[in-house]
N, C-alpha and C positions, 0 to 999 in steps of 0.2 A: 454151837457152843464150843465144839473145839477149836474153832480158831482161836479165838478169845484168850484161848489159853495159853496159846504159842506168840500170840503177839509183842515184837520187840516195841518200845520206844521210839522215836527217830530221836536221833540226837540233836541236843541243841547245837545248832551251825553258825548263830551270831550271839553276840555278848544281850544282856538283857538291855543295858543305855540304847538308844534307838539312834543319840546321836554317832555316837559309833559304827552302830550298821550302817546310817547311812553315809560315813568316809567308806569303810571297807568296797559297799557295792559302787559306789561313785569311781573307786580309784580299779574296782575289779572290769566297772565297765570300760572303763576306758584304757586297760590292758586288750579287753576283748576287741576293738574298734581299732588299737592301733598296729595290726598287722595290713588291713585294708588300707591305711591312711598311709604305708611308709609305700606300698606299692603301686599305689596311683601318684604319688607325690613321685616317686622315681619315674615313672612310665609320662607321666604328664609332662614334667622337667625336663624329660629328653627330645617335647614337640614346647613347646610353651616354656620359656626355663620362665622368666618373669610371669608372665599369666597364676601359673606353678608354686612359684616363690609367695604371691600373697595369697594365693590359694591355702597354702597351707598356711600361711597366719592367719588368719581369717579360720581355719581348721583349730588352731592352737587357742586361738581368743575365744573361740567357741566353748571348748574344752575347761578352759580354766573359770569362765559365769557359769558354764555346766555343774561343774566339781564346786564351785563357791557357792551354789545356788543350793546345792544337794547336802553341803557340810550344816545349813543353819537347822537340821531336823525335819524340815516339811519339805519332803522329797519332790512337791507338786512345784518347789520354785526350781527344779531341775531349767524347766522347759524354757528359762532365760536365756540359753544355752543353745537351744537348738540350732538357731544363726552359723553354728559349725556346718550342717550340712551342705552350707550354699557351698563353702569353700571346697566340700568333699566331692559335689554335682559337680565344679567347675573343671576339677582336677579328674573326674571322671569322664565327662565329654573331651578335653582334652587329651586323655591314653585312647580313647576309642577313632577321636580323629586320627593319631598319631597308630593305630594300628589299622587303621584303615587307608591309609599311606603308605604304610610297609606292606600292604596286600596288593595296591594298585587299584583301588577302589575308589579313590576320589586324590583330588590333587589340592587339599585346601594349605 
């Protein structure tokens, strides 16, 4: 019973429109995703520049049916979007060969 008593509210964190929340989280996710995307794009660039370069369009096209797919309200048409990861895998095996090159671990 004492708790009950002490207990705050949480506060509302998004607007009540839902089409709103879903710009906010759409545009928050893809803040949160692009510190990963600027350092494999850098690291991959520097073994692969081309490979690299449509890698990350292929990243960016993703991104934006991501964000368009999220802004109509039904957050479930996000997942039109997902096709960004291939570019994100690409550019990921790419820094991993290129740092496995700089270790002397493989000669590809």
């Amino acid at each position: 019973g004492a708790r009950k008593k002490y207990e705050v509210p949480y506060p509302k964190m998004y607007s009540e429109d839902d089409r709103f929340n879903c710009y906010q989280r759409a545009h928050q996710n893809t803040l949160e995703n692009y510190p990963v995307y600027l350092l494999l794009q850098v690291l991959s660039g520097l073994y692969a520049p081309k490979v690299a370069a449509l890698a990350g369009a292929v990243w960016c096209a993703g991104r934006i049916v991501y964000a368009i797919g999220y802004y109509t309200g039904d957050p479930s048409k996000r997942i039109r979007g997902a096709f960004a990861y291939i570019g994100l895998l690409t550019m990921l095996v790419c820094s991993i060969i290129f740092a496995l090159n700089l270790l002397k671990f493989t000669n590809l």
